[in-house]
DSSP file (Angstrom, degrees, kcal/mol; ACC not computed):
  #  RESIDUE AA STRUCTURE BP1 BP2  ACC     N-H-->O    O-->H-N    N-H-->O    O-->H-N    TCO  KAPPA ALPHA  PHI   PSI    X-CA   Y-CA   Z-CA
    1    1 A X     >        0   0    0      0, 0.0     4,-1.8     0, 0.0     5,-0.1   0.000 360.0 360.0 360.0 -53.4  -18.5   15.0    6.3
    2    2 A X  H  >  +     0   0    0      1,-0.2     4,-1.1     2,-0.2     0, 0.0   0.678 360.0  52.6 -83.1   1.4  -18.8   18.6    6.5
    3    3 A X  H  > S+     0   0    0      2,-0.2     4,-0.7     3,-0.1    -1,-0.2   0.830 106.5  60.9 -74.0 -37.1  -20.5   19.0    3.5
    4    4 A X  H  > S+     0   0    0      1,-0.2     4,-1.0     2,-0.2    -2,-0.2   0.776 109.7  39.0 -30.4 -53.9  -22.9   16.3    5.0
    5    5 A X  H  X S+     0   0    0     -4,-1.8     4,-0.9     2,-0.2    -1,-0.2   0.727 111.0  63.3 -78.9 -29.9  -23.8   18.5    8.0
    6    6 A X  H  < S+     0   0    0     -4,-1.1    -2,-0.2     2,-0.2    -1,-0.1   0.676 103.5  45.4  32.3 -83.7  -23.9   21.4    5.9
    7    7 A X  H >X S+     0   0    0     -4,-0.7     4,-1.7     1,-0.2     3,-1.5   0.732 115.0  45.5-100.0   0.5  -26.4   20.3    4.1
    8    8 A X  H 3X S+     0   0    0     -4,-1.0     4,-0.6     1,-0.3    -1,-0.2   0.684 105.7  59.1 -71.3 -13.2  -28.6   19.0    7.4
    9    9 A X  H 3X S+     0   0    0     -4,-0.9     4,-0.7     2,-0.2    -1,-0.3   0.360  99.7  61.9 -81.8 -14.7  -27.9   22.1    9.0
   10   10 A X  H <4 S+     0   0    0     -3,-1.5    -2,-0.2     2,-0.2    -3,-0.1   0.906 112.2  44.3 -91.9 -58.6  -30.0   23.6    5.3
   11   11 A X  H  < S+     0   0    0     -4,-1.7    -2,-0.2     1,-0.3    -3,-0.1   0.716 120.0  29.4 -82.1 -10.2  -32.8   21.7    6.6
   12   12 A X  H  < S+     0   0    0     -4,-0.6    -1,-0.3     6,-0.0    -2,-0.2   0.726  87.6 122.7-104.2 -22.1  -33.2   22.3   10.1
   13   13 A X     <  -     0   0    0     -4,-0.7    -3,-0.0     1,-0.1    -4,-0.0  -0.041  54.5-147.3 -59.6 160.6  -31.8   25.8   10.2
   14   14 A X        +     0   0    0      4,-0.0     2,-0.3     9,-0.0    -1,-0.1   0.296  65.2 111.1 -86.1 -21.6  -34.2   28.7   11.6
   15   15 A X  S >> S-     0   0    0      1,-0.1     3,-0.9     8,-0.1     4,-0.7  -0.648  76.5-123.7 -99.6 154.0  -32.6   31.4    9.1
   16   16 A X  H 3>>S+     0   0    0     -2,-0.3     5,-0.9     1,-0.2     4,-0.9   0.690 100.3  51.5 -54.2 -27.3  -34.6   32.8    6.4
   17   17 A X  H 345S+     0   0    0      1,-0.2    -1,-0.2     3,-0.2    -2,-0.0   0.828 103.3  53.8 -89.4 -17.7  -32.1   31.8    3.5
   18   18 A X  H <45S+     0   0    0     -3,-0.9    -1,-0.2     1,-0.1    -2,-0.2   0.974 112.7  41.6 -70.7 -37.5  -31.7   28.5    4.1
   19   19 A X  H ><5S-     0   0    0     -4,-0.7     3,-0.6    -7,-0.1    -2,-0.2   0.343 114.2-111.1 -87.1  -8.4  -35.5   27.7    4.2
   20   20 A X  T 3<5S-     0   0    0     -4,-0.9     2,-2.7     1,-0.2    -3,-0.2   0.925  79.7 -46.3  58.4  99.5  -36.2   30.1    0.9
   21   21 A X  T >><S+     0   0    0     -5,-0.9     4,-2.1     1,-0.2     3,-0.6   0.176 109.8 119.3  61.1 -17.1  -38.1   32.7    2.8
   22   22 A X  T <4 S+     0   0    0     -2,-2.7     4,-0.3    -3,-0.6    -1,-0.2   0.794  81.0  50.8 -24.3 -77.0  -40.7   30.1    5.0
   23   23 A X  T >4 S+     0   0    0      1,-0.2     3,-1.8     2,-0.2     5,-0.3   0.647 116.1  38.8 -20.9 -63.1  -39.4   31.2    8.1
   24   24 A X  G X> S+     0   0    0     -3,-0.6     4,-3.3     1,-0.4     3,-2.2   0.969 108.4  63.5 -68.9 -64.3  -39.9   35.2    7.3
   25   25 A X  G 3< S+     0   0    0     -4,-2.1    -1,-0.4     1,-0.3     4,-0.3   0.747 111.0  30.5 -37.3 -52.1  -42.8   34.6    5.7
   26   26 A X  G <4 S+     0   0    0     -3,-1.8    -1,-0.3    -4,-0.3    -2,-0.2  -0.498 115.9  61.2-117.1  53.9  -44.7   33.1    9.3
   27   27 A X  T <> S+     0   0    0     -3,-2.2     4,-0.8    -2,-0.1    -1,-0.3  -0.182 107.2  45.9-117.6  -4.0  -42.6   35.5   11.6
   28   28 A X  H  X S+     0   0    0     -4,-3.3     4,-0.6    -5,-0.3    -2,-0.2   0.801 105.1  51.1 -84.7  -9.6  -44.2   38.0    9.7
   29   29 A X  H  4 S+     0   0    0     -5,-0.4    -3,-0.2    -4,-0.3    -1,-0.2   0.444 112.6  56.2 -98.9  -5.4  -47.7   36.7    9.9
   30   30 A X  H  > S+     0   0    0      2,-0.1     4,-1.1     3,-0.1    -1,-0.2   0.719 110.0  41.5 -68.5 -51.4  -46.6   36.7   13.8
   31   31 A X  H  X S+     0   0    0     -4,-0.8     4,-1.9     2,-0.2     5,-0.2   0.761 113.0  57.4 -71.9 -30.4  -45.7   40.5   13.8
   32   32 A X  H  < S+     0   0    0     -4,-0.6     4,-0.3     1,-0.2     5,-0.2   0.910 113.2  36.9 -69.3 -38.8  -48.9   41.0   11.7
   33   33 A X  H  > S+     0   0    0      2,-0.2     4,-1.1    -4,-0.1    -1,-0.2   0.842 115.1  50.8 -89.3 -17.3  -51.1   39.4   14.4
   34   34 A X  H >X S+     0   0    0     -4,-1.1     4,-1.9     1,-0.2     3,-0.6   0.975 116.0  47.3 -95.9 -44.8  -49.3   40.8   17.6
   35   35 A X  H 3< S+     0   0    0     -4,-1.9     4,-0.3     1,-0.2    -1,-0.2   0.662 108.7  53.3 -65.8  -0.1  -49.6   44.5   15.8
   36   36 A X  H 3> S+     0   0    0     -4,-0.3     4,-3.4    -5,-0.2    -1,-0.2   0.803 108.9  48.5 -88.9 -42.7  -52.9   44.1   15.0
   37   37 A X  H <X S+     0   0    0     -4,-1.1     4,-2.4    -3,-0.6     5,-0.3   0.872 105.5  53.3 -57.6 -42.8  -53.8   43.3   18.4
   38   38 A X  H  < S+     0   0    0     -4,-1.9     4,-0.4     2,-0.2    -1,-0.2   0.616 108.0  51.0 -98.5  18.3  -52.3   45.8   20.0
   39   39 A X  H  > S+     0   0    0     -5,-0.4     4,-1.3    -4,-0.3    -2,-0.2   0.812 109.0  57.1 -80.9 -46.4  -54.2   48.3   17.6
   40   40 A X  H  < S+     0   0    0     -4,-3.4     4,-0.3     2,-0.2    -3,-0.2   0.766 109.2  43.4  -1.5 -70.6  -57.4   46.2   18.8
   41   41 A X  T  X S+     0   0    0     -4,-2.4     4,-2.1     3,-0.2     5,-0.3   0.772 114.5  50.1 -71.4 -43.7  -56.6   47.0   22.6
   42   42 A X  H  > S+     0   0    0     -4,-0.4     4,-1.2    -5,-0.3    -2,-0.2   0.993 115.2  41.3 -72.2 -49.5  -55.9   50.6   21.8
   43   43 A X  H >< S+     0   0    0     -4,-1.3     3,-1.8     2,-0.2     2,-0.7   0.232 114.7  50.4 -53.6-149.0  -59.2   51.2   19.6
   44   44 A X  H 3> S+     0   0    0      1,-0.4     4,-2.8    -4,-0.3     5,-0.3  -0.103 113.4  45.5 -10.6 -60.0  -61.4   49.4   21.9
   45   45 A X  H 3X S+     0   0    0     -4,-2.1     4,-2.0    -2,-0.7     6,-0.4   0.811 108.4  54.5 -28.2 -31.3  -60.1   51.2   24.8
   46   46 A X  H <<>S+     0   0    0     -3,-1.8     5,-1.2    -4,-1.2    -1,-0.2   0.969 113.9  43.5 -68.7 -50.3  -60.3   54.4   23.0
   47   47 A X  H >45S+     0   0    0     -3,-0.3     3,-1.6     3,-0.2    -2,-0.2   0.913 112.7  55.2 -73.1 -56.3  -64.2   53.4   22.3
   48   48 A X  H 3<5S+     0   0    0     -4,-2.8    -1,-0.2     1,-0.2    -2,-0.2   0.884 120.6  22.3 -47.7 -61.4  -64.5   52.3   25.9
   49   49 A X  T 3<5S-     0   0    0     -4,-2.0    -1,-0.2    -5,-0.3    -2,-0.2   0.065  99.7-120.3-104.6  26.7  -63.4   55.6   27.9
   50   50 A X  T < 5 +     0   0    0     -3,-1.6     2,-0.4     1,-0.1    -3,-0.2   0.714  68.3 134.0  50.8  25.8  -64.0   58.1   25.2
   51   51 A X      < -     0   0    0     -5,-1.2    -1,-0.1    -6,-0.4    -2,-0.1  -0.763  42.6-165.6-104.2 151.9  -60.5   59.2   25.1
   52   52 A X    >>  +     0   0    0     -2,-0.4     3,-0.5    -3,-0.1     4,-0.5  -0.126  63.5 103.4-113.4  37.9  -58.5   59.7   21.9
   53   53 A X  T 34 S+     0   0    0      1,-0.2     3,-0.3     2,-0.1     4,-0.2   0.968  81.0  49.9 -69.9 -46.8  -55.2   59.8   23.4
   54   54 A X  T 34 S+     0   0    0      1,-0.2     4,-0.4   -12,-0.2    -1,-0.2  -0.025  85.1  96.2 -74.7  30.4  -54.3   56.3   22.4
   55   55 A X  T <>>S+     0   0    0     -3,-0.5     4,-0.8     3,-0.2     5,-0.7   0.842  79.8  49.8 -83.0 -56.9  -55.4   57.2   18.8
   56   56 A X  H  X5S+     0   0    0     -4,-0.5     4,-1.6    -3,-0.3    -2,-0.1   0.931 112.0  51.8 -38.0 -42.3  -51.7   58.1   17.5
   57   57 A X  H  >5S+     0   0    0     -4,-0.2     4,-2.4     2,-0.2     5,-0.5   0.940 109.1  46.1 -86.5 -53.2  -50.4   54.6   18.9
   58   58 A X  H >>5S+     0   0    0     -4,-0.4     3,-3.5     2,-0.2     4,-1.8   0.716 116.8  45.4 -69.5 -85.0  -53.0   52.5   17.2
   59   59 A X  H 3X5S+     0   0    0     -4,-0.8     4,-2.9     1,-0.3     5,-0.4   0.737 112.4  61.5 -40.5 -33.0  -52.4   54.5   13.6
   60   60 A X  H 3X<S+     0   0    0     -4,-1.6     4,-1.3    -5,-0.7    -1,-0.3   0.957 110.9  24.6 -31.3 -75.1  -49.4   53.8   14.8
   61   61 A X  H <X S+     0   0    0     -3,-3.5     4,-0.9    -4,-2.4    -1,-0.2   0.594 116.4  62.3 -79.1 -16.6  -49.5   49.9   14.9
   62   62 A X  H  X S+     0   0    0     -4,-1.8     4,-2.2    -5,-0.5    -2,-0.2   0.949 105.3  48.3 -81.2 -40.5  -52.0   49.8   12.4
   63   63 A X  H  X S+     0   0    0     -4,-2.9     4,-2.4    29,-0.4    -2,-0.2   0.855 110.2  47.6 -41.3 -40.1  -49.2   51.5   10.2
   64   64 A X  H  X S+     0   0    0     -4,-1.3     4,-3.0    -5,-0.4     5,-0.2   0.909 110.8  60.0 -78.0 -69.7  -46.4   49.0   11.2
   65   65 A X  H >X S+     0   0    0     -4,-0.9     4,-1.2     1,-0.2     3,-0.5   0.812 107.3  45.8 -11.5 -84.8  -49.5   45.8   10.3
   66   66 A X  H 3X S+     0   0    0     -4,-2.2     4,-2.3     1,-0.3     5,-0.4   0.947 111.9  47.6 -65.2 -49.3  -49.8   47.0    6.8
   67   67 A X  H 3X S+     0   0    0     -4,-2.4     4,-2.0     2,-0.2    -1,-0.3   0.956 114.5  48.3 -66.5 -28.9  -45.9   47.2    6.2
   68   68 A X  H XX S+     0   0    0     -4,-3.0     3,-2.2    -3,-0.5     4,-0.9   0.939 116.0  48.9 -62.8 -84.5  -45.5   43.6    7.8
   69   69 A X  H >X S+     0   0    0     -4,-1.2     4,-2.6     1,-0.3     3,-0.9   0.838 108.9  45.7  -8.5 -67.8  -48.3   42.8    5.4
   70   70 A X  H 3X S+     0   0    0     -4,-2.3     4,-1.4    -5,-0.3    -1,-0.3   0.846 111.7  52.8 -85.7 -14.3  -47.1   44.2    2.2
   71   71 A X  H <X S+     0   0    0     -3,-2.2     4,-0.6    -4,-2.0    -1,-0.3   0.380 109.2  49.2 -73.3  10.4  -43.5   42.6    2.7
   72   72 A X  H XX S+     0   0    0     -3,-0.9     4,-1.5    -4,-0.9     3,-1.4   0.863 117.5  43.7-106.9 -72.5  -45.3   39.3    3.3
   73   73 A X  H 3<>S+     0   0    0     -4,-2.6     5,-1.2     1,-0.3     9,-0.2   0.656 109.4  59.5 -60.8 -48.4  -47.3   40.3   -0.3
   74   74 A X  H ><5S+     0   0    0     -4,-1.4     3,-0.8    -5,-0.4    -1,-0.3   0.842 103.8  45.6 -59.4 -49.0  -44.1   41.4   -1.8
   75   75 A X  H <<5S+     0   0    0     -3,-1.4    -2,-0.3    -4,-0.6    -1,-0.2   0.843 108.0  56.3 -87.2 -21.6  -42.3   38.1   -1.5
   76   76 A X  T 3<5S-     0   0    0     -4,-1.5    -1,-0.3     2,-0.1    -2,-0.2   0.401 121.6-117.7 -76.4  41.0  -45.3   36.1   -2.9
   77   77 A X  T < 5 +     0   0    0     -3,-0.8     2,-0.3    -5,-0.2    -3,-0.2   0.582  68.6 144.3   4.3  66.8  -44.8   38.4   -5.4
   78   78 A X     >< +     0   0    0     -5,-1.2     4,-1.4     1,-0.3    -1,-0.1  -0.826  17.8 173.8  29.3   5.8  -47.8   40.1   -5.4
   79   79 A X  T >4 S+     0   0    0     -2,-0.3     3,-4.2     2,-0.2     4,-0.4   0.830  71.3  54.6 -81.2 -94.8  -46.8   43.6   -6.2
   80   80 A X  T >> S+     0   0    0      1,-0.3     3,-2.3     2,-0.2     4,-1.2   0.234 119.4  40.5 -10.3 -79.0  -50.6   45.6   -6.6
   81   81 A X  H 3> S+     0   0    0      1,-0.3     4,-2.1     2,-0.2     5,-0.4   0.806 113.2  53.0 -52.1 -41.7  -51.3   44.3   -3.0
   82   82 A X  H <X S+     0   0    0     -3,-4.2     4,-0.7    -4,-1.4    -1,-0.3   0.838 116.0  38.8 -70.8 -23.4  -47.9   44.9   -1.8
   83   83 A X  H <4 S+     0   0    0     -3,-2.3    -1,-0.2    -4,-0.4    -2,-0.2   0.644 110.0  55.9-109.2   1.4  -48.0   48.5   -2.9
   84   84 A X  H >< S+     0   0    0     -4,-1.2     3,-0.6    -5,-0.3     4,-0.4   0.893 115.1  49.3 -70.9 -34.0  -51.8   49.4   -2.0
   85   85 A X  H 3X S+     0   0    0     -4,-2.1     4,-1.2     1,-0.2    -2,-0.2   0.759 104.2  49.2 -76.2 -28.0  -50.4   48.1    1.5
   86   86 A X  H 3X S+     0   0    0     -4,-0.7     4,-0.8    -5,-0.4    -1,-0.2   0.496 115.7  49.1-102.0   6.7  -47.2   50.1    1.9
   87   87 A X  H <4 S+     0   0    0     -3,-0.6    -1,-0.2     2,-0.1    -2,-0.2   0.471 113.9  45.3-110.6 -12.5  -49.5   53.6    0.9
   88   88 A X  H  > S+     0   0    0     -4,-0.4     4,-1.6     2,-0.1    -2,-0.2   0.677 111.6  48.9 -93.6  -3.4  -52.0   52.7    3.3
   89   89 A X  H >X S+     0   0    0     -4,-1.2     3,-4.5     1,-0.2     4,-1.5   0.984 116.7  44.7 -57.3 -65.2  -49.1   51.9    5.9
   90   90 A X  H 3< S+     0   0    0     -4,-0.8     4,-0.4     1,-0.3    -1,-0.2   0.469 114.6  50.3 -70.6   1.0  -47.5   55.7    4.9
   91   91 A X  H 3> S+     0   0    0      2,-0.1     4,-2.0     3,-0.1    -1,-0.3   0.723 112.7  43.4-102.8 -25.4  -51.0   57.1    5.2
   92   92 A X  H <X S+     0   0    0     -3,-4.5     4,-1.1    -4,-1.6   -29,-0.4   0.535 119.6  44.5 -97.4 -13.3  -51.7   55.3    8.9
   93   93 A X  H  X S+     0   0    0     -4,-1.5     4,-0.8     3,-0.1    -1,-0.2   0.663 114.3  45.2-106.9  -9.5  -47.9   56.5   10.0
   94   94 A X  H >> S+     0   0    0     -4,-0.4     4,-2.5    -5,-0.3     3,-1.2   0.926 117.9  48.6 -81.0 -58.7  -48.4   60.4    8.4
   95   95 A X  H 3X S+     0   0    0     -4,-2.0     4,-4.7     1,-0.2    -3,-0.1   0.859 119.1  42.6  -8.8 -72.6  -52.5   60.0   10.5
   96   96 A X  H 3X S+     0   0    0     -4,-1.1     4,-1.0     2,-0.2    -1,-0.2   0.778 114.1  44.0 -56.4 -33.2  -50.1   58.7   13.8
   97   97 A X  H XX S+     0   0    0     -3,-1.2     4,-1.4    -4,-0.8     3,-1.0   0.961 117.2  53.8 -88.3 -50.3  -47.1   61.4   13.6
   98   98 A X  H >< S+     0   0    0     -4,-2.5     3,-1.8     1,-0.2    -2,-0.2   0.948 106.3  56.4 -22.8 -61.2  -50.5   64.2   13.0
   99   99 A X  H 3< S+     0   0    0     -4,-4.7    -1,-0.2    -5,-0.4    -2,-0.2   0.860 103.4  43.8 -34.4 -54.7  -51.8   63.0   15.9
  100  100 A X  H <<        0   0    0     -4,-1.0    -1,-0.3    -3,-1.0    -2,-0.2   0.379 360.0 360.0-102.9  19.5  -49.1   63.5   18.4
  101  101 A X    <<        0   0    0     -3,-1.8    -2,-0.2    -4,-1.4    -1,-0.2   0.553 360.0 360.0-105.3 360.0  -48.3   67.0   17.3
């Protein structure tokens, strides 16, 4: 009986190990789209009112995008994409920390 439930609890569960990675996989492609968006809003403001204040916070989010990205790349295993992604991440988070000093 409890091995039964067990193993229905394998198919319906929400965590990443039960499912071999699905889950992770499309709550990263969820993190991918909400940082990219608010990298979107901050660029297109920035354009809008000539300001660059918001510049650091979009390299910012664009930085955190590419690491979502190249772990997503990394478990289809993937590695060239995953490690062009996670040097353009550290290049978009060194950009963002410039920025705000």
């Amino acid at each position: 009986m409890i091995k039964g439930l067990f193993e229905e609890l394998k198919e319906r569960s929400i965590f990443p190990s039960f499912n071999e990675g699905k889950e992770v996989i499309s709550l990263l492609k969820l993190l991918r789209i909400i940082f990219g968006l608010i990298a979107l809003v901050f660029a297109i403001y920035g354009l809008i009112s000539n300001k660059s204040i918001l510049m650091p916070y979009m390299f910012m989010f664009f930085g955190a995008m590419y690491v979502t990205i190249g772990i997503s790349e990394y478990q289809l295993k993937r590695k060239g994409a995953c490690y062009i992604n996670i040097i353009v991440s550290v290049f978009c988070f060194f950009a963002s920390i410039k920025g705000f000093l």
